[in-house]
Backbone as CSV, one residue per row, in Angstrom:
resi,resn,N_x,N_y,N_z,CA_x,CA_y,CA_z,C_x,C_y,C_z
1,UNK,66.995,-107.220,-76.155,68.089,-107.860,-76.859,69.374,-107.090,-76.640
2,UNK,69.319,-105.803,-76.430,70.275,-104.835,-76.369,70.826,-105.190,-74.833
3,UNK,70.351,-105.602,-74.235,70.865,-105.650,-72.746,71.246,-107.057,-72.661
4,UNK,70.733,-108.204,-73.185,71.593,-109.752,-73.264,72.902,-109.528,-74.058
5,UNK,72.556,-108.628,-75.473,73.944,-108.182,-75.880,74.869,-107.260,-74.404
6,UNK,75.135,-106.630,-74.039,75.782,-106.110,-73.140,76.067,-107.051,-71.709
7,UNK,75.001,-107.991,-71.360,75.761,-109.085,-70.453,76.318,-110.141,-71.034
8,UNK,75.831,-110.108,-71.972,77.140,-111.145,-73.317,78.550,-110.657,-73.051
9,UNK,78.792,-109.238,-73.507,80.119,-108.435,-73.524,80.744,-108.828,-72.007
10,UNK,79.459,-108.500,-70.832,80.080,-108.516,-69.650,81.031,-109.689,-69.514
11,UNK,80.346,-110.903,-69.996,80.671,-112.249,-69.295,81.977,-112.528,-70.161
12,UNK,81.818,-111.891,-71.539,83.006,-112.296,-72.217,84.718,-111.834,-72.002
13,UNK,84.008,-110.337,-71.526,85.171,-109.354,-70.456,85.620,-110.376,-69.472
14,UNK,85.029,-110.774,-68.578,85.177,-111.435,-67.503,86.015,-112.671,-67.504
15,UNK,85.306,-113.534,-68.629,86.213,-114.722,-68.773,87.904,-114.315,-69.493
16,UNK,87.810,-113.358,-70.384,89.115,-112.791,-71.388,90.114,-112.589,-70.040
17,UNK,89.245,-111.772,-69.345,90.067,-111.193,-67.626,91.160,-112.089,-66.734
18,UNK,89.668,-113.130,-66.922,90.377,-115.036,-66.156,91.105,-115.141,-66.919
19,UNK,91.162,-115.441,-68.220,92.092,-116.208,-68.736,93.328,-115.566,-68.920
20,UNK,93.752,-113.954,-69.124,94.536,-113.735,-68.885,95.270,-113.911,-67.458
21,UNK,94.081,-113.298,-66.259,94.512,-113.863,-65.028,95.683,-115.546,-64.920
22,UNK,94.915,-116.548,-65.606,95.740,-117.684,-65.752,96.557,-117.909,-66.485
23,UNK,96.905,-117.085,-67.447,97.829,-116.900,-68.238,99.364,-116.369,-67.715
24,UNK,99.113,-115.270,-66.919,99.879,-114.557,-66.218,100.321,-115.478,-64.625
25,UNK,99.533,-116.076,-64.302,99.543,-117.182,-63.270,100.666,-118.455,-63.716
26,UNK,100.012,-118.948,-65.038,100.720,-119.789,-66.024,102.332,-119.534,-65.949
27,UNK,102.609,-118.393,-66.427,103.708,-117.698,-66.972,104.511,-117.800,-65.646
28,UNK,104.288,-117.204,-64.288,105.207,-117.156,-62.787,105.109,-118.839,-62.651
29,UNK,104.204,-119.489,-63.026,104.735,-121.044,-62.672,105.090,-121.232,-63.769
30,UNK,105.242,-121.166,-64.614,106.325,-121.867,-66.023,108.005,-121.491,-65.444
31,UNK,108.116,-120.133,-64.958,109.276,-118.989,-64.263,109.600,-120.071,-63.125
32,UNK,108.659,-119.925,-62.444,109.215,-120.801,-61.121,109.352,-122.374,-61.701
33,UNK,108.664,-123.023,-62.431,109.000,-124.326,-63.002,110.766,-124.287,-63.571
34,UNK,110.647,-123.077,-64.477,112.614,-123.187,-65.179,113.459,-122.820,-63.957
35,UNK,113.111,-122.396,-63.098,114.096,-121.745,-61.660,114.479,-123.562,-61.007
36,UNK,113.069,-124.252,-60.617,113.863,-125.057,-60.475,114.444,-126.023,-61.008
37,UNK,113.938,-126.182,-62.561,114.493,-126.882,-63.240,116.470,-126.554,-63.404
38,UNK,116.193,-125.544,-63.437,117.590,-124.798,-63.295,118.816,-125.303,-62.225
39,UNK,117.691,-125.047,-60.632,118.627,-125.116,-59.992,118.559,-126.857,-59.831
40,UNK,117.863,-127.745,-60.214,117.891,-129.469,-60.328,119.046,-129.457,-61.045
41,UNK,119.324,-128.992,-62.244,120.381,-129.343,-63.094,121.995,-128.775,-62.615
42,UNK,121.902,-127.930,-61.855,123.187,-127.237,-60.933,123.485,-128.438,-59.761
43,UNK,122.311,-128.733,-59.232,122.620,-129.645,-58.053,123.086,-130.750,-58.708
44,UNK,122.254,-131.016,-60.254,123.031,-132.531,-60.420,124.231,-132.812,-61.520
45,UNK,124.501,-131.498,-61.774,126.091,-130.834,-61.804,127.152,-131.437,-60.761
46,UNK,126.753,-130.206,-59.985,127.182,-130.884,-58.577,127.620,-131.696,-57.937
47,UNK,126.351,-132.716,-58.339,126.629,-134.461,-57.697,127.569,-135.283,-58.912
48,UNK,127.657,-134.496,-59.815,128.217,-135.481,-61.181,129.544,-135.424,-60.666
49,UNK,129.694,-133.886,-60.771,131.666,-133.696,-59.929,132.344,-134.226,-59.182
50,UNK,131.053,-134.333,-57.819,131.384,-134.691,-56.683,131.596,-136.212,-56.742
51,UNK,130.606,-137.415,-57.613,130.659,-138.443,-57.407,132.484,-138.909,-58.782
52,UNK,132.521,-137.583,-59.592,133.756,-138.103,-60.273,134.663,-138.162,-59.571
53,UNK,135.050,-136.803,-58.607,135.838,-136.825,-57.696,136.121,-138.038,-56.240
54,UNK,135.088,-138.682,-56.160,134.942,-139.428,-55.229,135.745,-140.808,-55.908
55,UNK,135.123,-141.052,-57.355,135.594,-142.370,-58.066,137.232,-142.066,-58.031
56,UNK,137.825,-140.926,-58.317,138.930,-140.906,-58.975,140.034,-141.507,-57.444
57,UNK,138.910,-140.806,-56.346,139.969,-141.003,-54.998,139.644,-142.444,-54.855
58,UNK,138.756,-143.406,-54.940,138.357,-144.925,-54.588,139.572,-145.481,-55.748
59,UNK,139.827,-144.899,-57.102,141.004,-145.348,-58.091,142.519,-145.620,-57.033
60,UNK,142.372,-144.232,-56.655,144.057,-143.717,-56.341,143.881,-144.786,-54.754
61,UNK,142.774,-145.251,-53.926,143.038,-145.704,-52.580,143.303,-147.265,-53.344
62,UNK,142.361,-148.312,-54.665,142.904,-149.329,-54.663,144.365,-149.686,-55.100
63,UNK,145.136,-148.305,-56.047,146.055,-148.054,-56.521,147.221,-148.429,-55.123
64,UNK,146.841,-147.628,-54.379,147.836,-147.801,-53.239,147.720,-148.819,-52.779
65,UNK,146.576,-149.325,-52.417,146.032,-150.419,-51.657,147.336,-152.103,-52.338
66,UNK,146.657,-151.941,-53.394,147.762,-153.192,-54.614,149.112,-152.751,-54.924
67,UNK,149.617,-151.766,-54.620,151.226,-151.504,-53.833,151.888,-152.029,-53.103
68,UNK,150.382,-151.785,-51.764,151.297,-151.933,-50.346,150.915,-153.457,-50.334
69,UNK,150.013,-154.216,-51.128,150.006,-155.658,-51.022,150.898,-156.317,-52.019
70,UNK,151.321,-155.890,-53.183,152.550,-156.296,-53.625,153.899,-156.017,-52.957
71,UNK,154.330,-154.805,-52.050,155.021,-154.692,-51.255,155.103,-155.740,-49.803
72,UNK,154.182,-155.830,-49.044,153.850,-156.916,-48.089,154.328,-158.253,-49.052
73,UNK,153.685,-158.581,-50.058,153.589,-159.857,-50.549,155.221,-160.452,-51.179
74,UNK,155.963,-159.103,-51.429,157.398,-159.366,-51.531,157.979,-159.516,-49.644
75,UNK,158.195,-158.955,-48.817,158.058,-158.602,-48.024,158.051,-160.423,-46.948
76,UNK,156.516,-160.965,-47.322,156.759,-162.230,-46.830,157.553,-163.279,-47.575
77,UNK,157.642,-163.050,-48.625,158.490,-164.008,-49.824,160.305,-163.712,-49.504
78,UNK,160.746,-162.725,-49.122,161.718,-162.733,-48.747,162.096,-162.987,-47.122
79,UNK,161.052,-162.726,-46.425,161.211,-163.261,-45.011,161.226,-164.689,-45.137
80,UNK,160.652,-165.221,-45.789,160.714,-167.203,-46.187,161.774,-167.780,-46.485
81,UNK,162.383,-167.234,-47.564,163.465,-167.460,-48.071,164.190,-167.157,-47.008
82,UNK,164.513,-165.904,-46.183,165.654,-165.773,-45.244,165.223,-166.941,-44.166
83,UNK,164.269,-167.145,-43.669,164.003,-167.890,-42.734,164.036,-169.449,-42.937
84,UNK,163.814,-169.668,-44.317,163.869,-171.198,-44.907,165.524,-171.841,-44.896
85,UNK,166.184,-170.209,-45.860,167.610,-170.345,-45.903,168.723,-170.638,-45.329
86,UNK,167.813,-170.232,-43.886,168.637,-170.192,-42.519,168.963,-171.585,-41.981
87,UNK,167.225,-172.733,-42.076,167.164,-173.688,-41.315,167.880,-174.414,-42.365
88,UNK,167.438,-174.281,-43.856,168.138,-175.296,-44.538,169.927,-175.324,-44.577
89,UNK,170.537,-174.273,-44.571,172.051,-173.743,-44.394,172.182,-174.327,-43.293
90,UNK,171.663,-174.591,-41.845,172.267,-174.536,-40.293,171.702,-176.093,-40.029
């Protein structure tokens, strides 16, 4: 009985061993799990900036864009008139 007690102890050593083993295993992938959770949330930082910055320039290109077509669109409205003005005057 004295010796099933002592491979009792053994096996219980052994498994305590593992489980710290996986514990400590656990712990560098929990580490490496927040590393990249970390660096996911930097990259999509990142992309948040980058895609604000992108919207703000697509703002400022239709901005110009409805300028230079209200400019054009005066542009032919007074070429009409000069050109209408002309045939109807002559």
């Amino acid at each position: 009985r004295g010796e099933g007690g002592h491979y009792a102890s053994i096996l219980l050593e052994s498994k305590w061993r593992g489980s710290t083993e996986e514990r400590s295993n656990s712990n560098e992938r929990r580490t490496t799990n927040n590393e990249q959770t970390e660096n996911a949330m930097v990259d999509l930082d990142e992309a948040r900036q980058e895609y604000a910055e992108r919207q703000q320039e697509l703002v400022r290109m239709r901005e110009r864009w409805i300028e230079e077509m209200r400019e054009y669109s005066e542009y032919l409205r007074d070429r009409a008139e000069r050109d209408g003005g002309g045939e109807a005057g002559g």
